[in-house]
N, CA, C and O atoms as a Tripos MOL2 file, in Angstrom:
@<TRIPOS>MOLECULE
protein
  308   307    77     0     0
PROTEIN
NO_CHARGES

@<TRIPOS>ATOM
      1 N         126.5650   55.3450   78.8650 N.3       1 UNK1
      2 CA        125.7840   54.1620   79.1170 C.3       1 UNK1
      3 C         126.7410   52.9790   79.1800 C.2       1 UNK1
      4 O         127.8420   53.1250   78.6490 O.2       1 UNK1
      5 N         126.4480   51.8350   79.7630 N.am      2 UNK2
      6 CA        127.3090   50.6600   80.2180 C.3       2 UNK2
      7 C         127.1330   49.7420   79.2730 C.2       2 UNK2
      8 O         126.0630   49.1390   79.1900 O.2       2 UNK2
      9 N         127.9610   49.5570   78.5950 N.am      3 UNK3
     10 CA        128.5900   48.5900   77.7250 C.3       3 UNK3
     11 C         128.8670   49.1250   76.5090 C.2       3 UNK3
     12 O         129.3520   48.3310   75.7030 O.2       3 UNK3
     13 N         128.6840   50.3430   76.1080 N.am      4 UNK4
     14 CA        128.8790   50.9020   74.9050 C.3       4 UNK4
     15 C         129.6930   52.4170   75.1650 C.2       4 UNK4
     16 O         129.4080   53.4430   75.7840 O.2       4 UNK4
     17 N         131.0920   51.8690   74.1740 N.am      5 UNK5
     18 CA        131.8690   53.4240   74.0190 C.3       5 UNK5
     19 C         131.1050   54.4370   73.5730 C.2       5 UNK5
     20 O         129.9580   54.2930   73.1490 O.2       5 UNK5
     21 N         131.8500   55.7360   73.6690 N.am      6 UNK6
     22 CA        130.9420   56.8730   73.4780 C.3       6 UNK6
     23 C         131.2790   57.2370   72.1590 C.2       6 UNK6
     24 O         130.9800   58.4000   71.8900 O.2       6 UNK6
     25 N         131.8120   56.5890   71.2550 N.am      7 UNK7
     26 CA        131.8510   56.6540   70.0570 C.3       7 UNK7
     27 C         131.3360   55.9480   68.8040 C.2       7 UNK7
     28 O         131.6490   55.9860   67.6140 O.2       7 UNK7
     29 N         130.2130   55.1370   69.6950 N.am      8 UNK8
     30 CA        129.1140   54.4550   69.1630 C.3       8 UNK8
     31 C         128.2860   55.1290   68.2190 C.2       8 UNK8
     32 O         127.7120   56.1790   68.5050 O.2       8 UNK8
     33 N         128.2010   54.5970   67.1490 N.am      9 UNK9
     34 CA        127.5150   55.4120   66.2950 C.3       9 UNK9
     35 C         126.3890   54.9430   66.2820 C.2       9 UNK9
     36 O         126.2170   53.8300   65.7860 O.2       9 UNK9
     37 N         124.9850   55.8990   66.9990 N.am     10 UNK10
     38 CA        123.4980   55.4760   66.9630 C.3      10 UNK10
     39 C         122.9490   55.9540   65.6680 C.2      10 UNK10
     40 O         121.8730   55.4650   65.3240 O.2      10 UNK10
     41 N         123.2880   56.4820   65.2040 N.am     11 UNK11
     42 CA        122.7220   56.9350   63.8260 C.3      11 UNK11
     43 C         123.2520   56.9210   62.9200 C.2      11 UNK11
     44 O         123.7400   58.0180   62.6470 O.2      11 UNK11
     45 N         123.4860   55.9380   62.0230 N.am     12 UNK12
     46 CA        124.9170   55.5620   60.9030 C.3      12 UNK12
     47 C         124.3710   56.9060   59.2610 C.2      12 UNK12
     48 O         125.1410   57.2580   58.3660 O.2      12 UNK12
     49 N         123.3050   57.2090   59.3720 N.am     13 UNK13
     50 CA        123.1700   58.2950   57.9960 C.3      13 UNK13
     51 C         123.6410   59.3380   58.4970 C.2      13 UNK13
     52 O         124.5370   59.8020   57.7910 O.2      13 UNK13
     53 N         123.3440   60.1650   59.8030 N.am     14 UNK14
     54 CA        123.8450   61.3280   60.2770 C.3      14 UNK14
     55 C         124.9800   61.3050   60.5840 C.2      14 UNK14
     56 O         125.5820   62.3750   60.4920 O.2      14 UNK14
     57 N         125.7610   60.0470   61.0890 N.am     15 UNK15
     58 CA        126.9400   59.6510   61.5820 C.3      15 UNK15
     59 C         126.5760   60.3770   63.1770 C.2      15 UNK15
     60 O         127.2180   61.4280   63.1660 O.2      15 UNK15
     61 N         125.9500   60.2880   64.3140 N.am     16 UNK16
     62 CA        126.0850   60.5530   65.3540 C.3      16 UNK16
     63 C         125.8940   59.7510   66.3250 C.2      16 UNK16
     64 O         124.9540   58.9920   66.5610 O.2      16 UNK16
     65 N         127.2780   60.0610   67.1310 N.am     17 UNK17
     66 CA        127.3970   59.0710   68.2620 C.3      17 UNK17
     67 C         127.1780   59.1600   69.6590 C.2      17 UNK17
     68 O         127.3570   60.1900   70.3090 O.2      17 UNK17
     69 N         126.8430   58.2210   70.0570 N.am     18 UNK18
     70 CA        126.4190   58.2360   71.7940 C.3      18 UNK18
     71 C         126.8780   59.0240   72.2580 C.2      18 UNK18
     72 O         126.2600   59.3020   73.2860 O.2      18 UNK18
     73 N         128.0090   59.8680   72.0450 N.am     19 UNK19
     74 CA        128.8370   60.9940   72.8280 C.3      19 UNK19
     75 C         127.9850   62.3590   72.7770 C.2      19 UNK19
     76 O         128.0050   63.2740   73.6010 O.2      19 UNK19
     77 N         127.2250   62.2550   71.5860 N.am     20 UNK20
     78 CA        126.8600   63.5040   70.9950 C.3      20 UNK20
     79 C         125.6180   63.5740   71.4430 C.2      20 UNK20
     80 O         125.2590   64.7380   71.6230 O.2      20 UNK20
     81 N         124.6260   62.5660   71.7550 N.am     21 UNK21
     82 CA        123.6190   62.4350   71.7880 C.3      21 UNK21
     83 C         123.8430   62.8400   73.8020 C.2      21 UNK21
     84 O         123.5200   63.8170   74.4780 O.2      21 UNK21
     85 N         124.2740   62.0210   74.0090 N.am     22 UNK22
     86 CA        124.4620   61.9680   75.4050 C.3      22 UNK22
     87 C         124.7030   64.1060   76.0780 C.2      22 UNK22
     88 O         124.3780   64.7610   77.0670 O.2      22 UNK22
     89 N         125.2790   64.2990   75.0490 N.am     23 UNK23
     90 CA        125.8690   65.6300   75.3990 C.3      23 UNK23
     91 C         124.5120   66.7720   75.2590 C.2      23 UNK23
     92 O         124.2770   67.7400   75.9830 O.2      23 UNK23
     93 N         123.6570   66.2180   73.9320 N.am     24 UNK24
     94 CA        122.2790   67.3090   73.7750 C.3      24 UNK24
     95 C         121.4330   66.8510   74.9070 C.2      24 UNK24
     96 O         120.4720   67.6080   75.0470 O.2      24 UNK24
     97 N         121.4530   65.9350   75.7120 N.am     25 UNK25
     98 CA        120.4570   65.4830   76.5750 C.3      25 UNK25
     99 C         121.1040   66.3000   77.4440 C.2      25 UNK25
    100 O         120.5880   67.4120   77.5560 O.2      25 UNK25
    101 N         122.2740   66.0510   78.2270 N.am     26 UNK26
    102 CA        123.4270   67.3760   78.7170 C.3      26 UNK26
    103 C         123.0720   68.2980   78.9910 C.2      26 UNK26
    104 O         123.0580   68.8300   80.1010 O.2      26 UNK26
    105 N         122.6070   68.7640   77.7140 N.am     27 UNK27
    106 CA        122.3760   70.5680   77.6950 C.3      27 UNK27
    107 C         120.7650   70.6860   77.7110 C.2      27 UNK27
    108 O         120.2310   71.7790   77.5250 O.2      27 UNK27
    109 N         120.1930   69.7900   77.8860 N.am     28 UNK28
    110 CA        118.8740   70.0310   77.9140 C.3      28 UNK28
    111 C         117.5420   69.3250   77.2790 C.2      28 UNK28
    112 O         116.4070   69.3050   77.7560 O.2      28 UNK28
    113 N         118.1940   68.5430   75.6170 N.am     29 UNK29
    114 CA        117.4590   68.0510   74.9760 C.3      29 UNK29
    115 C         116.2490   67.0870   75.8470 C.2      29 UNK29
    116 O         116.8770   66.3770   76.6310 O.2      29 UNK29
    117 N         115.2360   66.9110   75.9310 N.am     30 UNK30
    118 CA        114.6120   66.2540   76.7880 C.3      30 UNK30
    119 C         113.4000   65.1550   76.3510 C.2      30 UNK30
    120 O         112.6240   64.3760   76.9060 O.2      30 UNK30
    121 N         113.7880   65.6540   74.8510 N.am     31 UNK31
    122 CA        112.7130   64.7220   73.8950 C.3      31 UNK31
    123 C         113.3260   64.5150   72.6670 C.2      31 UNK31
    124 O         114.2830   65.1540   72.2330 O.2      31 UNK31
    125 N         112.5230   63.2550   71.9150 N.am     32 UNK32
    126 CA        112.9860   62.8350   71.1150 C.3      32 UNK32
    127 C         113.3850   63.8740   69.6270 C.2      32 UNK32
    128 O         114.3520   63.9010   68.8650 O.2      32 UNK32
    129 N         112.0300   64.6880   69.7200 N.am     33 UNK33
    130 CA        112.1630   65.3820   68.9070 C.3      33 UNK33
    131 C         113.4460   66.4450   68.9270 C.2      33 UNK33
    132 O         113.9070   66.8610   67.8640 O.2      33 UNK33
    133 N         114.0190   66.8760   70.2870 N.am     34 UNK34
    134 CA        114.5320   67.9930   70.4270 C.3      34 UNK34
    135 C         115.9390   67.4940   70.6420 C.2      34 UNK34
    136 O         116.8370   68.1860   71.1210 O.2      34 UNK34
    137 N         116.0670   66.2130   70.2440 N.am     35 UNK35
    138 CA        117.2550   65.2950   69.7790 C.3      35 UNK35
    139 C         117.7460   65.0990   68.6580 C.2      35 UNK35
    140 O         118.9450   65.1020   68.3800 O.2      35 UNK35
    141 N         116.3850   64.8230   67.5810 N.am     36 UNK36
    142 CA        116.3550   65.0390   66.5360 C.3      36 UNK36
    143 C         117.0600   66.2680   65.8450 C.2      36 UNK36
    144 O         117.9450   66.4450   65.0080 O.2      36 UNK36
    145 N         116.2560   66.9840   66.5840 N.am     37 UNK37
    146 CA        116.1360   69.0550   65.7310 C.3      37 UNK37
    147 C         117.9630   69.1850   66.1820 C.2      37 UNK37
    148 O         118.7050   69.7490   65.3780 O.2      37 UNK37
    149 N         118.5570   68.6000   67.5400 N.am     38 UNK38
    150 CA        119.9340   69.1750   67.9430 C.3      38 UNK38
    151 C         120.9680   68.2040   67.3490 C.2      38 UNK38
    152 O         122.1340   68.5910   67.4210 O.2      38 UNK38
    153 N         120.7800   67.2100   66.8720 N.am     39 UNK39
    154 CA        121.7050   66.6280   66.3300 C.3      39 UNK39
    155 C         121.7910   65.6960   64.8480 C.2      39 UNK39
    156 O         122.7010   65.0700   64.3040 O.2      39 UNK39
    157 N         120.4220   65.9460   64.5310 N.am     40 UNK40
    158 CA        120.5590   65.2350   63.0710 C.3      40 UNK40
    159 C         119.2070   63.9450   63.2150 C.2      40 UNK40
    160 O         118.0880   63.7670   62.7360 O.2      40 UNK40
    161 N         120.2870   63.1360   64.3350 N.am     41 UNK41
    162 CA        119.7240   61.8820   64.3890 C.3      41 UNK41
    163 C         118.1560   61.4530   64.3850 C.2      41 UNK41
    164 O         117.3960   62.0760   65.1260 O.2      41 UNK41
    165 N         117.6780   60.4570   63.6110 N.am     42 UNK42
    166 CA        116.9470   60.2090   63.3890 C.3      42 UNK42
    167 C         116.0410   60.4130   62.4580 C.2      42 UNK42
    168 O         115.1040   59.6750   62.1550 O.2      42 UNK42
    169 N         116.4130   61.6880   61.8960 N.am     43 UNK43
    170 CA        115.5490   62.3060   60.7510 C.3      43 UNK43
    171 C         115.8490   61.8340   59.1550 C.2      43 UNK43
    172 O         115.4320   62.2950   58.0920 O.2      43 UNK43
    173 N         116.8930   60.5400   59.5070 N.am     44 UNK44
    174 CA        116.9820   60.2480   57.5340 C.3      44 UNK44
    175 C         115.9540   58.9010   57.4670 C.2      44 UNK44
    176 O         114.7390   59.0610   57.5830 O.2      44 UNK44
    177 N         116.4600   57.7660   57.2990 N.am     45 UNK45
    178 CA        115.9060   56.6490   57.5490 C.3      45 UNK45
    179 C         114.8840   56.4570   58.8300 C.2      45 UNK45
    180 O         113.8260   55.8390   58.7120 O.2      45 UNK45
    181 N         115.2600   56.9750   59.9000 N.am     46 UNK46
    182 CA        114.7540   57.0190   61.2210 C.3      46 UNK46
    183 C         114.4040   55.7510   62.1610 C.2      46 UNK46
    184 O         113.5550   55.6830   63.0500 O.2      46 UNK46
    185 N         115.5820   54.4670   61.5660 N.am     47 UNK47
    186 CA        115.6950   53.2770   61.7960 C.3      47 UNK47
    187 C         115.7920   53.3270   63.6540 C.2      47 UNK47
    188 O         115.1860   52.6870   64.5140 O.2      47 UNK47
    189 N         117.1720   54.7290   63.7560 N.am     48 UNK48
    190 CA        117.7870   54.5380   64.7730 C.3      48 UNK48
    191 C         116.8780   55.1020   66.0970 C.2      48 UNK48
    192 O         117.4460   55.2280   67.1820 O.2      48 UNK48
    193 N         115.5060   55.4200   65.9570 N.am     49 UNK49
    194 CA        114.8450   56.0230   66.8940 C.3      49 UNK49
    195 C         114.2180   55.0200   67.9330 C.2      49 UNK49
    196 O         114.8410   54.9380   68.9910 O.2      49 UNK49
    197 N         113.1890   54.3130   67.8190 N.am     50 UNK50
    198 CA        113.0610   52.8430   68.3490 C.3      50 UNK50
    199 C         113.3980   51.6950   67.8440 C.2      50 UNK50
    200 O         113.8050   51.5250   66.6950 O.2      50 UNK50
    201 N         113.2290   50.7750   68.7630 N.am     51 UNK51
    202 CA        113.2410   49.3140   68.1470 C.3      51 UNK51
    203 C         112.3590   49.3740   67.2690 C.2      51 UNK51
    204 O         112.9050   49.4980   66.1730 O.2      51 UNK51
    205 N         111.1330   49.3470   67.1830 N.am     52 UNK52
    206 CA        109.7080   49.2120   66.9180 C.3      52 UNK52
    207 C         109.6430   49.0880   65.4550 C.2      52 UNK52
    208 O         108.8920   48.4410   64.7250 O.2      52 UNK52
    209 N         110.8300   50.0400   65.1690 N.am     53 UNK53
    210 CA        110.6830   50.5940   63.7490 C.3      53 UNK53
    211 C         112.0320   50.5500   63.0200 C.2      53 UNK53
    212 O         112.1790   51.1920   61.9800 O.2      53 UNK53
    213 N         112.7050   50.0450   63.3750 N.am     54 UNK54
    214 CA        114.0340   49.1800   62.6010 C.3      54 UNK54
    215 C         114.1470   48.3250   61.8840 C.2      54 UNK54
    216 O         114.5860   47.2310   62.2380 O.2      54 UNK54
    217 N         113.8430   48.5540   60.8890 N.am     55 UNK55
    218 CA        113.5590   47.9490   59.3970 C.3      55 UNK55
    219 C         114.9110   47.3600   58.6400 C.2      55 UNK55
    220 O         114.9040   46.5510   57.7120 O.2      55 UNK55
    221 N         116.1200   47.9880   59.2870 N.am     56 UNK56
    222 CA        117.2610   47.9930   58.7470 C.3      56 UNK56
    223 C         117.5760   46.2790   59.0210 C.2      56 UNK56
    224 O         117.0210   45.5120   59.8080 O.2      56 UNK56
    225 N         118.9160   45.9840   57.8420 N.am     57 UNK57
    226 CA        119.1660   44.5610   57.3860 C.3      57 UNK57
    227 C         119.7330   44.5210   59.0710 C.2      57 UNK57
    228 O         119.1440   43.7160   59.7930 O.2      57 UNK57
    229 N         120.4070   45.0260   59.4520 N.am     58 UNK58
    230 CA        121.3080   45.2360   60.6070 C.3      58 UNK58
    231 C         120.6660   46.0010   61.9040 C.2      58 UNK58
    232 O         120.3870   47.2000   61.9340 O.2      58 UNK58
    233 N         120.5100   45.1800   62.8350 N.am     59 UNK59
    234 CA        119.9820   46.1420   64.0470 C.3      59 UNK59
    235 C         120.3610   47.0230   64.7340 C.2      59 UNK59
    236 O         121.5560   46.9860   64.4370 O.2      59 UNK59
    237 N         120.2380   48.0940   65.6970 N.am     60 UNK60
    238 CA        121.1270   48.4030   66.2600 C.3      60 UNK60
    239 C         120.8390   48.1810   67.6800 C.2      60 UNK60
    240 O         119.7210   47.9800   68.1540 O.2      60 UNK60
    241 N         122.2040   48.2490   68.4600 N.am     61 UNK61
    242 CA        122.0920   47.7810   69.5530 C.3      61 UNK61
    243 C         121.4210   48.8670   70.5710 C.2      61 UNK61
    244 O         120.9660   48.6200   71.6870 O.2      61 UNK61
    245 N         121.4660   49.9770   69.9900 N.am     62 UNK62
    246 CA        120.9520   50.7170   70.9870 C.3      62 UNK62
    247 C         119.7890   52.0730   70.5230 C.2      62 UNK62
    248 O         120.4860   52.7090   69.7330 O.2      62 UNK62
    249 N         119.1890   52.3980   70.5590 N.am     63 UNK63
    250 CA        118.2010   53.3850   70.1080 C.3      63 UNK63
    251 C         118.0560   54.7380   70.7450 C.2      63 UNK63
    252 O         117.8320   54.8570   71.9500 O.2      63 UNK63
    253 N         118.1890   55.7900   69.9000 N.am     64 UNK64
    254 CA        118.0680   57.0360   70.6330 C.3      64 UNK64
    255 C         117.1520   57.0910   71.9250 C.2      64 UNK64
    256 O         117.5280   57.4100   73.0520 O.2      64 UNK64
    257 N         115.7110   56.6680   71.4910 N.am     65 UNK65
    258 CA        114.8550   56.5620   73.0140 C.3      65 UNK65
    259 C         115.0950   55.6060   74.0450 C.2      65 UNK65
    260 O         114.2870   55.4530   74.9620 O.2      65 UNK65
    261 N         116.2530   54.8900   73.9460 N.am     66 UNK66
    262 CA        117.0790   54.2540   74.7270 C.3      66 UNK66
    263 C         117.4380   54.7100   75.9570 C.2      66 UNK66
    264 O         117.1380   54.6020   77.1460 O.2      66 UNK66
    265 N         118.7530   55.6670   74.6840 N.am     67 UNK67
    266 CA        119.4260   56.6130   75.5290 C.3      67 UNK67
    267 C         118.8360   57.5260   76.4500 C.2      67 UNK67
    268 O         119.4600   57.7740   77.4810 O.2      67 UNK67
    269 N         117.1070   58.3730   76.1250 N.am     68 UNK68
    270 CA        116.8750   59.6180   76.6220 C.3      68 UNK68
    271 C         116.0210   59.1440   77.6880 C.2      68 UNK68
    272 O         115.5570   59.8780   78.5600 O.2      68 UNK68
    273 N         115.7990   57.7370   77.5850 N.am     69 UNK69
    274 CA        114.5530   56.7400   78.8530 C.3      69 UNK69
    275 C         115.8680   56.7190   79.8670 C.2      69 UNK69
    276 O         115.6780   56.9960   81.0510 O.2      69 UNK69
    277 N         117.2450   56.3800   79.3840 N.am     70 UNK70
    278 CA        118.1510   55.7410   80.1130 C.3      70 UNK70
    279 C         118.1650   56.8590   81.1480 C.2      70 UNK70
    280 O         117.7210   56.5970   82.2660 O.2      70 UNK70
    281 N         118.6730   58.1920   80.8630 N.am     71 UNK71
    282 CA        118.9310   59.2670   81.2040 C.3      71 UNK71
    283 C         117.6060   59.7610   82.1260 C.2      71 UNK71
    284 O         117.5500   59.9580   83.3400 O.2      71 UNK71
    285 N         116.6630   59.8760   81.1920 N.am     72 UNK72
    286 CA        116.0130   60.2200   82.9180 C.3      72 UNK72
    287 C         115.6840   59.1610   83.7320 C.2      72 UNK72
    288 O         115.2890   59.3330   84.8850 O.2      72 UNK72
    289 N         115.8160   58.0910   83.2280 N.am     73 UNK73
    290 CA        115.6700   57.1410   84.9040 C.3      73 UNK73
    291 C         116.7270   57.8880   85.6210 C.2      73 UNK73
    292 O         116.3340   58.7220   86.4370 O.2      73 UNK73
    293 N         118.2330   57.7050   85.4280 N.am     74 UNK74
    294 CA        119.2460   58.2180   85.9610 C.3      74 UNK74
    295 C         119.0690   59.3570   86.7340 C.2      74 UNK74
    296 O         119.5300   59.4400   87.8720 O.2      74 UNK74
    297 N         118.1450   60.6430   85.9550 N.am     75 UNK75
    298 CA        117.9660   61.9160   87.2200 C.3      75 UNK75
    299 C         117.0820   61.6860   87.9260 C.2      75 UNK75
    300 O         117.0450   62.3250   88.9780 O.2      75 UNK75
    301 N         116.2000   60.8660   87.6970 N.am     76 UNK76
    302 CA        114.7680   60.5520   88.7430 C.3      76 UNK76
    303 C         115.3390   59.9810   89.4020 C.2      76 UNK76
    304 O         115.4880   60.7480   90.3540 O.2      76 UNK76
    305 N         116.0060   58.7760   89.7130 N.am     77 UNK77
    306 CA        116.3240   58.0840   90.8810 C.3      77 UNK77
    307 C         117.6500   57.8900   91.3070 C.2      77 UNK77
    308 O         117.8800   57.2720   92.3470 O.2      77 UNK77
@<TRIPOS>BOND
     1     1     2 1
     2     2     3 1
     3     3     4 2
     4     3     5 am
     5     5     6 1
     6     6     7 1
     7     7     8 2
     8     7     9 am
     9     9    10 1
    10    10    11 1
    11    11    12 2
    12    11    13 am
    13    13    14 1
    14    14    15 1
    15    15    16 2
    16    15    17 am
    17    17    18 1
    18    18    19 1
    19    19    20 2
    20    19    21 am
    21    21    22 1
    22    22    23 1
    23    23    24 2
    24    23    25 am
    25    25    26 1
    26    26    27 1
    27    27    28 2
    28    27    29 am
    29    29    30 1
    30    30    31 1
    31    31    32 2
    32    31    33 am
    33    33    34 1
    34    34    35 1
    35    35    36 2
    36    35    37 am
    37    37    38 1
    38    38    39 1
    39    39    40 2
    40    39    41 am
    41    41    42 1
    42    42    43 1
    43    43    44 2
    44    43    45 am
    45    45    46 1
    46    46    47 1
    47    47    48 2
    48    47    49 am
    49    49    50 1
    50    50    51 1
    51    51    52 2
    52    51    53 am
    53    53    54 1
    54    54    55 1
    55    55    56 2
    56    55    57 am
    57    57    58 1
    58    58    59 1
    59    59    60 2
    60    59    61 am
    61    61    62 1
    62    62    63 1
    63    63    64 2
    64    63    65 am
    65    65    66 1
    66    66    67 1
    67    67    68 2
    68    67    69 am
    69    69    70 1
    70    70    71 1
    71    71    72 2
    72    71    73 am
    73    73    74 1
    74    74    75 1
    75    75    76 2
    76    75    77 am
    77    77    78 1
    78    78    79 1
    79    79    80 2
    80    79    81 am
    81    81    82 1
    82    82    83 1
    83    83    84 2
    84    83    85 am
    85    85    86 1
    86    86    87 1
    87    87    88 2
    88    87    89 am
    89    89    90 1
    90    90    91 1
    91    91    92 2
    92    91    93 am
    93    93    94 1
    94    94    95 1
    95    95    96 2
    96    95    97 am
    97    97    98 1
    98    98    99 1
    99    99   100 2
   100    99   101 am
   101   101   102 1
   102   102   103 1
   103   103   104 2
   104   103   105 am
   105   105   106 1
   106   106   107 1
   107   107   108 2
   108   107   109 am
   109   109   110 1
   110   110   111 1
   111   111   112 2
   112   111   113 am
   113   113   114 1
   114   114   115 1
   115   115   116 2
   116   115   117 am
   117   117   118 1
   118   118   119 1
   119   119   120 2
   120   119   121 am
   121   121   122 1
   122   122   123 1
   123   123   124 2
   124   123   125 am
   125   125   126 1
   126   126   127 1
   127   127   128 2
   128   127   129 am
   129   129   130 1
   130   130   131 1
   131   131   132 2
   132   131   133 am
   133   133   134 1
   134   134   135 1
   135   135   136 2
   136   135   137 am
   137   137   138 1
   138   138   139 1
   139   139   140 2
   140   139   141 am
   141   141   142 1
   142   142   143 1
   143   143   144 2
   144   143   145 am
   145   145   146 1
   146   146   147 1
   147   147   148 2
   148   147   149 am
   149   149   150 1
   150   150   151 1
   151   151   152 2
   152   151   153 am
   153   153   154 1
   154   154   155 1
   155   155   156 2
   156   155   157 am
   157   157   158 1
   158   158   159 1
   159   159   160 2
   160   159   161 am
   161   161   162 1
   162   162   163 1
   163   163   164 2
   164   163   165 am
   165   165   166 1
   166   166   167 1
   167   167   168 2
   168   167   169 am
   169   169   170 1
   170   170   171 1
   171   171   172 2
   172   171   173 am
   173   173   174 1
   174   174   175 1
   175   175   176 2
   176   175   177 am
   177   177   178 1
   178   178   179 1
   179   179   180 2
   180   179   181 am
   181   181   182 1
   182   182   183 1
   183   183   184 2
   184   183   185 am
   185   185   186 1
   186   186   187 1
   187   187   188 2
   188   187   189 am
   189   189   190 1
   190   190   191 1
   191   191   192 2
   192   191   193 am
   193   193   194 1
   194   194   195 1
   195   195   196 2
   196   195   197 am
   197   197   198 1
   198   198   199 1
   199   199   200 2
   200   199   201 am
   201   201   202 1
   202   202   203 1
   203   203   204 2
   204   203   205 am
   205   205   206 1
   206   206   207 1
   207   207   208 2
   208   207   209 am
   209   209   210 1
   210   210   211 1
   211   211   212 2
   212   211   213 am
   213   213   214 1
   214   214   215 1
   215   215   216 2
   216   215   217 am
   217   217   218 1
   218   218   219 1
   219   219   220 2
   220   219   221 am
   221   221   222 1
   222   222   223 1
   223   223   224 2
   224   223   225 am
   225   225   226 1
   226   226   227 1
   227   227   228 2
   228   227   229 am
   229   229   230 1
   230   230   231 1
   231   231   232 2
   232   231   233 am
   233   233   234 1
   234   234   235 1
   235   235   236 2
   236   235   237 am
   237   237   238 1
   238   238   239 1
   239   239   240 2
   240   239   241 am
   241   241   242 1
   242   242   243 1
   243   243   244 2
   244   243   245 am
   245   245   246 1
   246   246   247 1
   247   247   248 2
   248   247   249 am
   249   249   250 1
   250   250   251 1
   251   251   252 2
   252   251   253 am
   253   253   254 1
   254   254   255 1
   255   255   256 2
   256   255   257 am
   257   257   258 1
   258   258   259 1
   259   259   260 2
   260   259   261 am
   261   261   262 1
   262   262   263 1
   263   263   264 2
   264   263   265 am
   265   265   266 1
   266   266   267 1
   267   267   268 2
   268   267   269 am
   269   269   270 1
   270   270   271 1
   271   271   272 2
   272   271   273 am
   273   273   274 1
   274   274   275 1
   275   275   276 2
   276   275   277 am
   277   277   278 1
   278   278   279 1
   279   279   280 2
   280   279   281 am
   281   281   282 1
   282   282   283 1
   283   283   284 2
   284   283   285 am
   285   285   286 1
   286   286   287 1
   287   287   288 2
   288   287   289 am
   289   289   290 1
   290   290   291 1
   291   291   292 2
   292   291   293 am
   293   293   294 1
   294   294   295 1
   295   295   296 2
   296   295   297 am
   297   297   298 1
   298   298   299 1
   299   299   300 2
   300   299   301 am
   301   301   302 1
   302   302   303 1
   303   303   304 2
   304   303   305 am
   305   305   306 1
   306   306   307 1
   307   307   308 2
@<TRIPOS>SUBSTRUCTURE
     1 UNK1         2 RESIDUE 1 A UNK
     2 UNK2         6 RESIDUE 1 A UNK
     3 UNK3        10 RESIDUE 1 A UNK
     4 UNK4        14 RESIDUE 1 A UNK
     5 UNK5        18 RESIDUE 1 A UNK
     6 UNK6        22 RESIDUE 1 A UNK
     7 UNK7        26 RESIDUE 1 A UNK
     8 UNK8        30 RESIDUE 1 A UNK
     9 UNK9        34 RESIDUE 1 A UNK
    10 UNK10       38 RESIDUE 1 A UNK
    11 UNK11       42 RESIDUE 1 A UNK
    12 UNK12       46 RESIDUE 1 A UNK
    13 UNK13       50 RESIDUE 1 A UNK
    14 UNK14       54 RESIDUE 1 A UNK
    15 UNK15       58 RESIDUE 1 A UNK
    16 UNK16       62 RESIDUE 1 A UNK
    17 UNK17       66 RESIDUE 1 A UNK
    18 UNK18       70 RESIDUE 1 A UNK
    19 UNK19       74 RESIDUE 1 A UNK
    20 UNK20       78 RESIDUE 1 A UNK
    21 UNK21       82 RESIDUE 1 A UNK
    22 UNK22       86 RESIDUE 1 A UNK
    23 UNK23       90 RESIDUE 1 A UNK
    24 UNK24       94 RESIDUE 1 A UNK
    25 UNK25       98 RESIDUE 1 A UNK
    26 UNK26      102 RESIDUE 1 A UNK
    27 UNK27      106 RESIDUE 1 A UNK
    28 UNK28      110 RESIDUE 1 A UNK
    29 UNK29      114 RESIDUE 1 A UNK
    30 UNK30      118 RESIDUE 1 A UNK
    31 UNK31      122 RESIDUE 1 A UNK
    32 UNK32      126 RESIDUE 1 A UNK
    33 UNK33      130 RESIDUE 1 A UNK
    34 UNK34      134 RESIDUE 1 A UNK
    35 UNK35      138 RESIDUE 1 A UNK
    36 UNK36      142 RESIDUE 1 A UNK
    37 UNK37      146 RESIDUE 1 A UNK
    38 UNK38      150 RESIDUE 1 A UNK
    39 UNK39      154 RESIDUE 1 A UNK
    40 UNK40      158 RESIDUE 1 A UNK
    41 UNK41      162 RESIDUE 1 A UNK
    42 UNK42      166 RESIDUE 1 A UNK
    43 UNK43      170 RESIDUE 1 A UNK
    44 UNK44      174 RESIDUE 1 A UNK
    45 UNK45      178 RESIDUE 1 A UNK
    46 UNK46      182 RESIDUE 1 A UNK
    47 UNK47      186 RESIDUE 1 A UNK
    48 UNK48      190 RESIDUE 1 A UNK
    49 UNK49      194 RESIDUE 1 A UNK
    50 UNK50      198 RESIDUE 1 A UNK
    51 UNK51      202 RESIDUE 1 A UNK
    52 UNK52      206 RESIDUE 1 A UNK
    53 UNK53      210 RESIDUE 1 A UNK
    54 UNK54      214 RESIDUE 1 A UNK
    55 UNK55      218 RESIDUE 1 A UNK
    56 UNK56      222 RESIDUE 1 A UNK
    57 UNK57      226 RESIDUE 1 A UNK
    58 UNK58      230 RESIDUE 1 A UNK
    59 UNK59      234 RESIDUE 1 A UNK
    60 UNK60      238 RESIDUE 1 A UNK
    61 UNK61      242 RESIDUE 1 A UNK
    62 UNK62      246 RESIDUE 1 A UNK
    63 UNK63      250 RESIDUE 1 A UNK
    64 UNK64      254 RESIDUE 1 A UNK
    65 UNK65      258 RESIDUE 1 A UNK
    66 UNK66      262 RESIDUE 1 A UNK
    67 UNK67      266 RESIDUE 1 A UNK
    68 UNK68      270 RESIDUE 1 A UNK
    69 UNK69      274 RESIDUE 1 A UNK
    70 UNK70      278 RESIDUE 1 A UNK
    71 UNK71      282 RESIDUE 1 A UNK
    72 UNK72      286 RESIDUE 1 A UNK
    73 UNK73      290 RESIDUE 1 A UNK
    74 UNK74      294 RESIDUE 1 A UNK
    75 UNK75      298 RESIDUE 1 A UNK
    76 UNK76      302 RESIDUE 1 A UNK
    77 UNK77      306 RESIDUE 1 A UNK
């Protein structure tokens, strides 16, 4: 994604980064959940899943359903 290295960490409890996330979508992941189940993310705090629900002192700039909206715009069009 554009403006962020792939060593962005979207999920600071699991420690997983845009690289990783980017890579289960890759292989198939196609939902949030099946992002969750392949890489950790989202399942401690679960700050890092939407905006909506980022409770944390600190925001983050980018959100797993970010990434997986980003991605299929990208194969749809």
């Amino acid at each position: 994604m554009q403006g962020f290295d792939s060593s962005y960490e979207v999920c600071n409890c699991r420690r997983v980064s845009l690289k990783q996330i980017q890579t289960c979508i890759n292989s198939g992941s196609l939902t949030l959940g099946e992002i969750q189940d392949n890489t950790g993310a989202g399942t401690e705090c679960r700050f890092c899943i939407i905006k909506e629900t980022d409770f944390g002192k600190v925001k983050k700039k980018l959100y797993c359903k970010d990434i997986l909206e980003y991605y299929k715009r990208s194969n749809n069009g």
